[in-house]
C-alpha positions as CSV (number, residue, x, y, z in Angstrom):
1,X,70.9,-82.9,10.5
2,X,67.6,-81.1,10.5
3,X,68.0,-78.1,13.0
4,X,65.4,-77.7,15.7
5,X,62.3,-76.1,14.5
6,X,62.0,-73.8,18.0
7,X,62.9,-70.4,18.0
8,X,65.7,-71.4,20.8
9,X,68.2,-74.0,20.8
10,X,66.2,-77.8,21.4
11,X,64.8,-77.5,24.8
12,X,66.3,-80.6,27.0
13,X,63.8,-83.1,26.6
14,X,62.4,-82.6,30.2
15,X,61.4,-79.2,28.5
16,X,60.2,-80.9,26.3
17,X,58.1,-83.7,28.1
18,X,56.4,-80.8,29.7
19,X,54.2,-79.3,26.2
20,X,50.8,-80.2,26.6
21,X,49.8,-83.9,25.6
22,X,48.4,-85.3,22.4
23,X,45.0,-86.0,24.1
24,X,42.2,-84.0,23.9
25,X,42.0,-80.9,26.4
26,X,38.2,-80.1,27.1
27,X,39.1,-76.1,27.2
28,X,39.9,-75.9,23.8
29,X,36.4,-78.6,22.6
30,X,34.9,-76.2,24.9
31,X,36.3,-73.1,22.5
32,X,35.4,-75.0,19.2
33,X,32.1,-75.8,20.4
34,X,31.5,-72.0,20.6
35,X,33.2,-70.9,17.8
36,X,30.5,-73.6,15.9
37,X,27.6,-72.1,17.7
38,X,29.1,-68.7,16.5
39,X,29.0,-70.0,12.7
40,X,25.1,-71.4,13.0
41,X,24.1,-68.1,13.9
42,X,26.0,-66.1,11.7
43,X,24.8,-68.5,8.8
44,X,21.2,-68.4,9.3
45,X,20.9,-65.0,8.3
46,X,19.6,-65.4,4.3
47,X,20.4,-68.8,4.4
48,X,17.7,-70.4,6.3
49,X,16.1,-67.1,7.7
50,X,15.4,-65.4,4.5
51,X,12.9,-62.3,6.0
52,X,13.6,-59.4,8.0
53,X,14.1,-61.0,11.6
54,X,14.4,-58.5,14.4
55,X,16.5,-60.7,16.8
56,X,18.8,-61.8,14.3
57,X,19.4,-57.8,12.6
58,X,20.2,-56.8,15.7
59,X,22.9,-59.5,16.6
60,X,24.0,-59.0,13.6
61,X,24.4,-55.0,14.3
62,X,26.0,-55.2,17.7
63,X,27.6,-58.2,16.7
64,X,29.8,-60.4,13.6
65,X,29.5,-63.9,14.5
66,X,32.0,-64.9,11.5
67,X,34.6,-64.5,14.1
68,X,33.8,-67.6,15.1
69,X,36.1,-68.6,11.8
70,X,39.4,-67.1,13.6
71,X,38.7,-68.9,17.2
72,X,38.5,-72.3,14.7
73,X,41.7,-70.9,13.0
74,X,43.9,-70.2,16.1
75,X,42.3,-73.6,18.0
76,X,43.6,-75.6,14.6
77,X,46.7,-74.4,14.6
78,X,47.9,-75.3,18.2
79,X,45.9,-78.3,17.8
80,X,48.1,-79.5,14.8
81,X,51.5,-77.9,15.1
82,X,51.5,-79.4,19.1
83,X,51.4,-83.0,17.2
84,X,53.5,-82.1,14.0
85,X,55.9,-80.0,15.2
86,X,57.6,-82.2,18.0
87,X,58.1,-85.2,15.7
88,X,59.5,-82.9,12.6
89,X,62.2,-82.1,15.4
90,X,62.9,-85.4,16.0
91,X,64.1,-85.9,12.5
92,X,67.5,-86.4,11.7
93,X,67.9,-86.1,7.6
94,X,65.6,-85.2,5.0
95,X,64.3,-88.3,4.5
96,X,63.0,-88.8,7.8
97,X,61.7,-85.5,7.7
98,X,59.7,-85.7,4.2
99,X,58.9,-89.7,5.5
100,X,57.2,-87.7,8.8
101,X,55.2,-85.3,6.8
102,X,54.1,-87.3,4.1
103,X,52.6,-89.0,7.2
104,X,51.3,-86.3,8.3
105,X,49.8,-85.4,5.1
106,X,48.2,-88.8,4.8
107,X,46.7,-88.7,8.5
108,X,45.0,-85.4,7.7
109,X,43.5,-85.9,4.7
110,X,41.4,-89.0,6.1
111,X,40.6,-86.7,8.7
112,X,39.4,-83.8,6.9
113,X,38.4,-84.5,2.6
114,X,36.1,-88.0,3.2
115,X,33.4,-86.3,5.2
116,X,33.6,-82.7,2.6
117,X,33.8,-84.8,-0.5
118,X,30.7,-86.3,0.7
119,X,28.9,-83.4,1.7
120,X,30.3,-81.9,-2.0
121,X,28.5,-84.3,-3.5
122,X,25.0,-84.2,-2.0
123,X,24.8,-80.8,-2.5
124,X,26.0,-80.9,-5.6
125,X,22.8,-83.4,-6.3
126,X,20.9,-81.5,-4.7
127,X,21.1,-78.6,-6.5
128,X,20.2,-80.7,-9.7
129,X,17.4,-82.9,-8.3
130,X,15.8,-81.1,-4.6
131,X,16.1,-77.7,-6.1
132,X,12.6,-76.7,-7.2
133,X,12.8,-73.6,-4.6
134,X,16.5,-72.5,-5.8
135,X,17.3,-72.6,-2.6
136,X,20.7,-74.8,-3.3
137,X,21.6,-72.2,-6.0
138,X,21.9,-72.8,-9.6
139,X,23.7,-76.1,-10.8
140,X,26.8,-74.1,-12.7
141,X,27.8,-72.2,-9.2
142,X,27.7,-75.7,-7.8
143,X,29.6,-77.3,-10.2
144,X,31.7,-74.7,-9.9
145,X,32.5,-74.1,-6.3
146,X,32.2,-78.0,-5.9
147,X,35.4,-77.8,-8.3
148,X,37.5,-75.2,-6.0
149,X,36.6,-77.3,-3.3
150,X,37.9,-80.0,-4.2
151,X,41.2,-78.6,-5.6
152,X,41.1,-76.7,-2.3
153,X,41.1,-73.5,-3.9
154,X,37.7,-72.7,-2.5
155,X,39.2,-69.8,-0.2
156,X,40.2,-68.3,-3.5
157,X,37.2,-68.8,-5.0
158,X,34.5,-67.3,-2.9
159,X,37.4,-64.0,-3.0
160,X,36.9,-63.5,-6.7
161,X,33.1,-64.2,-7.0
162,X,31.4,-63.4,-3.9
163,X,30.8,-59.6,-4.9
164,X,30.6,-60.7,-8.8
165,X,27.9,-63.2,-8.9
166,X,26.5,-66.4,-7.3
167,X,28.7,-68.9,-5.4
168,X,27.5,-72.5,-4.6
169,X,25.9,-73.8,-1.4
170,X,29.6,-75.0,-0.4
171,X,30.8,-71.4,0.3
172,X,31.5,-72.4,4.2
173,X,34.2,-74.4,2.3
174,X,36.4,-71.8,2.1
175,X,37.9,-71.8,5.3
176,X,39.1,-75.8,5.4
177,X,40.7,-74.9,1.7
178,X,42.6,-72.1,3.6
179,X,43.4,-74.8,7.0
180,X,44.5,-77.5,3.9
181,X,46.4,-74.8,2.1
182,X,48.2,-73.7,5.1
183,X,48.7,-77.2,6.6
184,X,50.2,-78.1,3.3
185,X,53.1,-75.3,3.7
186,X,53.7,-76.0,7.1
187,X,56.0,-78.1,7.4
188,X,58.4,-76.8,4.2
189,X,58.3,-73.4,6.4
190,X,59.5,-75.4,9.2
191,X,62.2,-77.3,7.0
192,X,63.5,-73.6,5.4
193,X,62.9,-71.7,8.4
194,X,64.2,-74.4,11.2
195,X,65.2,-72.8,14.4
196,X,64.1,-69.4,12.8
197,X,60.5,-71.0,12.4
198,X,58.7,-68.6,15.3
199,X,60.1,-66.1,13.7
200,X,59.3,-66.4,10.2
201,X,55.2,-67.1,11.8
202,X,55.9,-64.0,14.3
203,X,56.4,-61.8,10.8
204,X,53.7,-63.1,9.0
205,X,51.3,-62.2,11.5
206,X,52.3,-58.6,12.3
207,X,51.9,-58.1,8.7
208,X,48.7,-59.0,8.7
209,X,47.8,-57.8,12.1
210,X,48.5,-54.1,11.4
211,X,46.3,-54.1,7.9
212,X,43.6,-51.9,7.4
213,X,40.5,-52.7,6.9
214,X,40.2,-52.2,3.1
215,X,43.5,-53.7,2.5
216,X,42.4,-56.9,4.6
217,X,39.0,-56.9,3.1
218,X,40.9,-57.4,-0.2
219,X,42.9,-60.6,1.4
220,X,39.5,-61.7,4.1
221,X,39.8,-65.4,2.4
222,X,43.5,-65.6,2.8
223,X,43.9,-64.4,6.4
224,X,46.3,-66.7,8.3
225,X,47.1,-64.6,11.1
226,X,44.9,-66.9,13.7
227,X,46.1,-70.4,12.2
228,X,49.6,-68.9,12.9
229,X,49.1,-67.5,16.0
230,X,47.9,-70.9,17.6
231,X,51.2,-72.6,16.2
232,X,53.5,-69.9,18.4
233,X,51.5,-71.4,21.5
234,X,52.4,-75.0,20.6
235,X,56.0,-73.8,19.7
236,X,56.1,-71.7,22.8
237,X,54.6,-74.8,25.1
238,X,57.8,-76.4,24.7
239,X,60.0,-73.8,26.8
240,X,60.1,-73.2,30.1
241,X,58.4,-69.6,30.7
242,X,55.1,-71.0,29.3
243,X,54.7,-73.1,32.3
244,X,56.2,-69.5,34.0
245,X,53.0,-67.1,32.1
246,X,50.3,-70.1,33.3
247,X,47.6,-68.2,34.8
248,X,47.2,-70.2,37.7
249,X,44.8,-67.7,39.7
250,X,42.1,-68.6,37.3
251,X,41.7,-72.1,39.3
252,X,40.6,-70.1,42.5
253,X,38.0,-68.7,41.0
254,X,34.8,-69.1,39.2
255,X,33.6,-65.2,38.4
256,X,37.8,-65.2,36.9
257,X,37.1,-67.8,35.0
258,X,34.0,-66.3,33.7
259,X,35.2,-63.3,32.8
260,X,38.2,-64.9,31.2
261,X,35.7,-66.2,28.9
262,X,33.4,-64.4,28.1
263,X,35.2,-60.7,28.2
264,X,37.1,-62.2,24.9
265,X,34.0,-63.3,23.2
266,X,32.2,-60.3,23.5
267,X,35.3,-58.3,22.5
268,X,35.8,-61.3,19.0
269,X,32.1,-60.7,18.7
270,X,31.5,-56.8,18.8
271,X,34.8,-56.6,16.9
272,X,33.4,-58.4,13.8
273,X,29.7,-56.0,13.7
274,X,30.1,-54.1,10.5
275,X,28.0,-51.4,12.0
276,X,29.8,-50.4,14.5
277,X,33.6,-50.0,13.2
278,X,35.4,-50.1,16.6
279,X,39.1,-49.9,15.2
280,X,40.8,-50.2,11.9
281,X,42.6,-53.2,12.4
282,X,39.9,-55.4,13.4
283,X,40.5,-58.8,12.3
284,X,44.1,-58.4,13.4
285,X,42.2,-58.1,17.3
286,X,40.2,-61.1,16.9
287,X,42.9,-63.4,15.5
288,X,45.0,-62.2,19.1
289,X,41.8,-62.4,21.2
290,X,41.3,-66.0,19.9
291,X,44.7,-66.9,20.6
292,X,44.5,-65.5,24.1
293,X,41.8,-68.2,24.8
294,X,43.8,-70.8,23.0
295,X,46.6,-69.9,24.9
296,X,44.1,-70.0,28.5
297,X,42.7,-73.3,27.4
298,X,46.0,-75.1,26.0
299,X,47.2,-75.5,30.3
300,X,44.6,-78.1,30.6
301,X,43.4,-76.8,33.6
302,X,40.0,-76.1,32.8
303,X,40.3,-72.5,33.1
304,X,38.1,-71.0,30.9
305,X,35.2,-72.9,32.3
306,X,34.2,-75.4,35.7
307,X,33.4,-79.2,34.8
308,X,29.7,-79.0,34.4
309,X,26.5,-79.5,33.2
310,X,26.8,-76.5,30.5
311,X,30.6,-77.4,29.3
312,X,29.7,-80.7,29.0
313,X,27.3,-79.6,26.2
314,X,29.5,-77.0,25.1
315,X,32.7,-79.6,24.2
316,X,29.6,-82.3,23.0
317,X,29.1,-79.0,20.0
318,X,33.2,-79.3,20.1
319,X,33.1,-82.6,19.4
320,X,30.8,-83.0,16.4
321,X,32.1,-79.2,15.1
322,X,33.1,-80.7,11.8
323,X,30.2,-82.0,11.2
324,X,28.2,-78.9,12.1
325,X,30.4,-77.3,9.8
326,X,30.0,-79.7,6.6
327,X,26.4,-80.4,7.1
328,X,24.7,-76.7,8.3
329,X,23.8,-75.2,5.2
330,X,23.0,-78.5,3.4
331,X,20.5,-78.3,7.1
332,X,19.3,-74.8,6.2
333,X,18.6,-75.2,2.2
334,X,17.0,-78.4,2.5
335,X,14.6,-76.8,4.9
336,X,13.5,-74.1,2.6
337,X,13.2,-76.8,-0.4
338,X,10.5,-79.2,2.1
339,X,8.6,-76.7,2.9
340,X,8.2,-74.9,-0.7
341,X,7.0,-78.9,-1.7
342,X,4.8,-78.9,1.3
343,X,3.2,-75.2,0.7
344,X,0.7,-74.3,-1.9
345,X,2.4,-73.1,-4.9
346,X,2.8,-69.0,-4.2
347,X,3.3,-69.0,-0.7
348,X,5.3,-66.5,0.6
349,X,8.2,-67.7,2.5
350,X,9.9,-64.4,3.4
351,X,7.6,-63.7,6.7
352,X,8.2,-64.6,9.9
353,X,5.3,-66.8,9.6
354,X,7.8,-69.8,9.0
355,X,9.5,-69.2,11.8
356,X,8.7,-71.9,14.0
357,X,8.7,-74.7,11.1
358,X,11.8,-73.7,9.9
359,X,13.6,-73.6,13.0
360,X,12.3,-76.8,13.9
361,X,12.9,-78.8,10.7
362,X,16.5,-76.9,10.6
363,X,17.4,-78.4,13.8
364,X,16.7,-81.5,13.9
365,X,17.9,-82.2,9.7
366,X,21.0,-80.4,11.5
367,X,21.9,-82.8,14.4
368,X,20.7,-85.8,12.2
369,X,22.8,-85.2,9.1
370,X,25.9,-84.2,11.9
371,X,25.3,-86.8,13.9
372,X,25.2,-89.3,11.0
373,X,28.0,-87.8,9.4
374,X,30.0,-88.2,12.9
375,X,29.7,-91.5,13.7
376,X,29.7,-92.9,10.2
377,X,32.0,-91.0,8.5
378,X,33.9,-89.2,10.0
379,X,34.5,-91.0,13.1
380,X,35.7,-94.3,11.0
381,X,37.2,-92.8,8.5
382,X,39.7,-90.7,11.1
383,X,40.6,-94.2,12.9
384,X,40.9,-95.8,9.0
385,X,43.4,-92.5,8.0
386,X,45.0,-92.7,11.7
387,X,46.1,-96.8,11.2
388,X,47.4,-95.9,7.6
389,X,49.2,-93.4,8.6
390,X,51.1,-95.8,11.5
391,X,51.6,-98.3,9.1
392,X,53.2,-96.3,6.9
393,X,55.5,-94.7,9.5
394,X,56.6,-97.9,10.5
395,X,57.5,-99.1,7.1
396,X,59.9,-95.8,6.5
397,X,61.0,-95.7,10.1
């Protein structure tokens, strides 16, 4: 009998009924629309914005927008352990279990490697055939990092040779190589650890939590602490003092709300500026700040944010946020390489003269390629992945 994966004995299943559903809660679109809106701007630094912007240098003084990374990390792992975890506990023998995660496995990856092989690809080709500006990088860091990618190995990657040479346009790639890496180990924690499961994750992250910052520099690409974090909400929705720590006062009030918000932002954001070293143990304070607003948002309560006009766009960006991710620099170096065609051969591109055209062409390849991506990749290929997977759970039920 496989033991209950919750730190406690099995909740009784009225405990149990009471975790947050499998549906979509708009608090936590709303977070990954941010943390997206977090990456662009951290990413168009030297990507598309190649000269001395004012704006943008002093952001990125006050401020480290690749936090944005950790909100995604802690949002995926609540997001997928509140779906996985439940029906690994509903598994009597092995078999079941490995019959539930191969399942798992199966669903994921349509989710997930269609839409980044693609987007592998055309920047691959890109860097052979629209390259004429360099823009895309040279063809062997491309061939390269399209390699690591696709091995999911691109985390490891972008750690050895990010300080040693060039890495390929897919460099954002990292990150889903460390969410595949760590979704593959999942559930062969939870089969080891069983009951002990919250636990084992609790460790983990006070390891990494209490790094310095050299020491986690050394490890930045491996970090887990966030992805981990957001799994101990999902374990902990399951017993009864979660519903008892729901921060109910929050529905009374807008300006709480607000502040509940955007206090943690600006704390993830001002704790990722390199300039201003606020405490040793930085990325340790993000990864618990971003799973304080997973942990706000997973109620369902919309209490991080009042239906409206702005979340609405805010959970529209949380929506297509895989897409952003896949397609923004493929956006950003394709812009550079039109407008080197378009330009008089020795043009100067690092002046602000370009602003405007860049900004403009960057946007709207952006939301077409993501858009595109969205609805015909992504979107079909998820259902395509989801009916596989519900075949193939019926045939080893």
């Amino acid at each position: 009998m496989v033991d209950s994966l919750a730190a406690v004995d099995l909740p009784p299943r009225a405990a149990v009924a009471e975790r947050p559903g499998r549906g979509r809660i708009e608090d936590i679109e709303l977070l990954r629309g941010i943390a997206i809106l977090f990456v662009l701007v951290e990413h168009t630094s030297f990507n598309l914005v190649t000269w001395g912007s004012p704006l943008l240098e002093t952001i990125r003084t006050y401020f480290g927008l690749w936090t944005g990374v950790d909100l995604f990390f802690a949002i995926s792992g609540f997001v997928i352990a509140r779906s996985l975890l439940p029906v690994l506990e509903t598994c009597t023998d092995l078999l079941h279990f490995w019959n539930a995660t191969i399942v798992f496995w199966v669903r994921r990856g349509w989710r997930t490697l269609p839409s980044a092989w693609l987007w592998l690809a055309l920047l691959l080709l890109a860097s052979i055939f629209f390259n004429e500006s360099n823009a895309f990088r040279s063809v062997s860091s491309n061939v390269a990092m399209t390699v690591a990618a696709l091995f999911n190995v691109a985390n490891i990657h972008v750690q050895e040779n990010a300080f040693r040479g060039e890495i390929g346009a897919a460099f954002p790639y990292w990150s889903l190589s460390l969410e595949e890496q760590f979704y593959l180990i999942l559930p062969i924690l939870a089969l080891l650890a069983r009951r002990h499961l919250p636990l084992l994750l609790a460790a983990l992250v006070l390891v990494q939590l209490f790094l310095p910052r050299q020491e986690m520099l050394n490890i930045v690409n491996l970090r887990s602490d966030a992805l981990m974090l957001g799994v101990l909400i999902a374990i902990w929705a399951g017993h009864p003092s979660y519903r008892q720590c729901e921060p109910t006062g929050l529905a009374h009030s807008r300006i709480a709300r607000a502040a509940m918000l955007v206090m943690p932002l600006w704390l993830i954001a001002s704790m990722g500026s390199h300039t201003l070293n606020i405490v040793p143990f930085r990325f340790g304070v993000v990864a618990v700040l971003s799973a304080l607003l997973v942990f706000v948002a997973s109620y369902d309560r919309d209490y991080l944010m009042h239906k409206g006009p702005l979340k609405r766009l805010l959970v529209w960006f949380g929506s297509r946020s895989y897409a952003l991710y896949l397609t923004h620099i493929p956006a950003f170096f394709a812009t550079r390489e039109i407008w080197f065609r378009i330009e008089p051969p020795g043009t100067d591109f690092n002046t602000g003269a370009f602003a405007g055209r860049y900004a403009v062409t960057a946007l709207l390849l952006l939301f077409c390629f993501a858009e595109l991506n969205y609805r015909f990749v992504e979107t079909p290929l998820r259902r395509r992945g989801a009916g596989i997977a519900a075949r193939l759970a019926l045939r080893v039920a």
